[in-house]
N, C-alpha and C positions, 0 to 999 in steps of 0.2 A: 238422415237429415240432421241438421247441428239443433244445436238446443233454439236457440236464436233464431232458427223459422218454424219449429214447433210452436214454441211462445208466440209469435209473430201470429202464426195461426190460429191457434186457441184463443187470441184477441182478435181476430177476425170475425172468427164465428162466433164468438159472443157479440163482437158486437152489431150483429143482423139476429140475434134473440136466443140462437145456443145456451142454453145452461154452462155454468162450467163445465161438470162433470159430463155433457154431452160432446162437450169442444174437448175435452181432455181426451176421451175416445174417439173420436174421430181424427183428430192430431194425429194420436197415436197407430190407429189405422191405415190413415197415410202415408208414415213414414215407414209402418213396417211393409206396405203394398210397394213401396220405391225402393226397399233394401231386397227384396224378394225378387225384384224386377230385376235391380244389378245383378243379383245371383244367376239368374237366367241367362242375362246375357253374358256373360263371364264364362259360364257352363258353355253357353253355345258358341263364342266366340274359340276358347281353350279346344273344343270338341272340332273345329274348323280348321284350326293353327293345325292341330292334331296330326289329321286327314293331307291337309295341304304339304307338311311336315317326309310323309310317305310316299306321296305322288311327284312331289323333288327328289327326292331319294330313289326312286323307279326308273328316274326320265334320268337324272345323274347317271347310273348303272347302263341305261339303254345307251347315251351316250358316249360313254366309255368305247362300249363293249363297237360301238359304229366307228370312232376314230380311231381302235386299234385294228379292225378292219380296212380302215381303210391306210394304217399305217403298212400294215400285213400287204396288201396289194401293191403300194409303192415298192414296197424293198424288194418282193417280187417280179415287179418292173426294171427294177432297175439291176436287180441280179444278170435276169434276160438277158437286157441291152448290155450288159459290160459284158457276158460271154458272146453277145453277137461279134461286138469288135473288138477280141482276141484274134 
C-alpha cells in the first residue's frame, strides 16, 4: 500500500480514538495482510498460467499428430484414384 493510504489510515483510526502507536500497527497490519494477499494470488495465478501453459502444448501435439493423419489419408486417396485412371 503506498505511504499516502497508510497515513490516510493511521488518521483514520485515530481519529475514532486509536492511539497512534495503535493506528500505526494496525496500518501496518493492513498493508502487510494486502501485500500477502497479492502474493497469493500471483502464486495462484503463475501456478494456473503454468498448468494451462501444458494443456495447450498437449492439445497442440494431439492436433498435429490428427491433421498429419488426416494429411496421410488424402495422399493415400489420392495415390488410389490416379493409379485407378492409369
Amino acid at each position: 500500500m503506498p505511504i499516502t493510504k497508510e497515513l490516510d489510515n493511521i488518521r483514520k483510526f485515530e481519529s475514532v480514538g486509536f492511539s497512534h502507536q495503535q493506528a500505526e500497527t494496525l496500518a501496518d497490519v493492513i498493508e502487510k495482510s494486502h501485500v500477502d494477499s497479492q502474493q497469493d494470488l500471483k502464486s495462484f495465478i503463475s501456478e494456473k498460467i503454468d498448468k494451462l501453459e501444458l494443456r495447450i502444448k498437449a492439445s497442440q501435439s494431439d492436433l498435429l499428430m490428427k491433421i498429419f493423419g488426416i494429411v496421410a489419408g488424402c495422399t493415400t486417396i489420392a495415390i488410389a484414384v490416379a493409379k485407378l485412371l492409369k
